[in-house]
Each structure stands twice: as C-alpha cells, then as structure tokens.
TORTORNU-167621 format. One line per field, with one value per residue (C-alpha): residue in three letters; y negated, z, x negated; residue number from 1. Coordinates in steps of 0.1 Angstrom, whole numbers, plus 5000, padded with zeros to 4 digits. Layout:
BEGIN
code c(ALA,...);
yy c(Y,...);
zz c(Z,...);
xx c(X,...);
pos c(NUM,...);
***
This chain:
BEGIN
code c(UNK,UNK,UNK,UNK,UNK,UNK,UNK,UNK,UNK,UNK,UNK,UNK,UNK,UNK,UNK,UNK,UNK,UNK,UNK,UNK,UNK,UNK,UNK,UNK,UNK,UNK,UNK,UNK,UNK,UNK,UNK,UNK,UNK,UNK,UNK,UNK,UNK,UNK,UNK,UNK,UNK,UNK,UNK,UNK,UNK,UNK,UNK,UNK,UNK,UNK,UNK,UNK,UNK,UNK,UNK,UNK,UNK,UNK,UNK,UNK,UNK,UNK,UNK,UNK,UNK,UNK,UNK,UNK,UNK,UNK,UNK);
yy c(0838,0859,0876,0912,0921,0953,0957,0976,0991,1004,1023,1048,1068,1054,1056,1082,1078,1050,1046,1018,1022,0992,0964,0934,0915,0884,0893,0933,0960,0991,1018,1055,1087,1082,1113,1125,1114,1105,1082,1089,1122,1122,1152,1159,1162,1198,1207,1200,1185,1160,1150,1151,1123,1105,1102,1096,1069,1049,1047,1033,1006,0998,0991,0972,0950,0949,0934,0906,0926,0949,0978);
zz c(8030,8026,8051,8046,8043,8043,8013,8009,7990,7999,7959,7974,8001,8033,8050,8076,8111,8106,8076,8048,8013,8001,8016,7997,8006,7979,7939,7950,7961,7975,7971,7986,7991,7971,7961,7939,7965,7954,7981,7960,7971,7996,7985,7967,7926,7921,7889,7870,7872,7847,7864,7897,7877,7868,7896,7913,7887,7894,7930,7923,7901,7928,7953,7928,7923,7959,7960,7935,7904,7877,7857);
xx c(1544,1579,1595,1604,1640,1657,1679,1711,1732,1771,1770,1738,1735,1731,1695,1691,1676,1653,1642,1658,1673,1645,1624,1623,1584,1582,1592,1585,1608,1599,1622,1619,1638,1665,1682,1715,1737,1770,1790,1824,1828,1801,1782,1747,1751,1746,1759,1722,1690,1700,1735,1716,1688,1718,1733,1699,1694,1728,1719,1684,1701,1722,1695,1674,1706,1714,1682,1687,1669,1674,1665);
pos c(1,2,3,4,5,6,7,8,9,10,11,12,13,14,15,16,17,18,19,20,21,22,23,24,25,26,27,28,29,30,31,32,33,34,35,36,37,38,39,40,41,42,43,44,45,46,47,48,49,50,51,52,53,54,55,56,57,58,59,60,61,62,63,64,65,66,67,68,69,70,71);
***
C-alpha cells in the first residue's frame, strides 16, 4: 500500500498552521482550502470574483502539478 505524502507547491499559497496545500495517497490527490492567493505580490485577488477564480484556478494547477498530475 502507498504512503501518503504531502505535496507542495512554491506557485500557491503557502499552508497555514498545520494544515497541507495536498496529500498525495496512491493515483489520488486531495486538495483543500485553496484560495485567490497570489504569491507575486503576496496579497488576495480582489479586483473580481472571476480574477479571484482565476487566480484560485492557477494555484490549484500548480498543486496538481506539484503533485505529478494535471488539469
């Protein structure tokens, strides 16, 4: 059986406290509480929902990816 790992990412916001950007068990990732964070300018997307899905979208591809997958 697989070993779980904890994946992550230097393009998304950086877990808080102690809880991880993904865990990788076997073929499945788990994501959670991502959020429009951009790590460029450090600072939450604000301008509109849809920049602040954007945004929240690019750092959820970068997990997946950190994690060996993709969208």
């Amino acid at each position: 059986m697989s070993a779980k790992q904890e994946v992550i990412s230097a393009s998304a916001q950086a877990p808080v406290g102690t809880f991880s950007q993904a865990i990788k068990y076997g073929n499945t990732v788990y994501l959670s509480g991502q959020i429009g964070w951009d790590v460029k300018t450090n600072r939450l997307v604000t301008e509109s929902f849809e920049a602040q899905l954007d945004q929240l979208l690019r750092n959820v591809k970068s997990v997946v990816e950190a994690a060996g997958g993709s969208l």
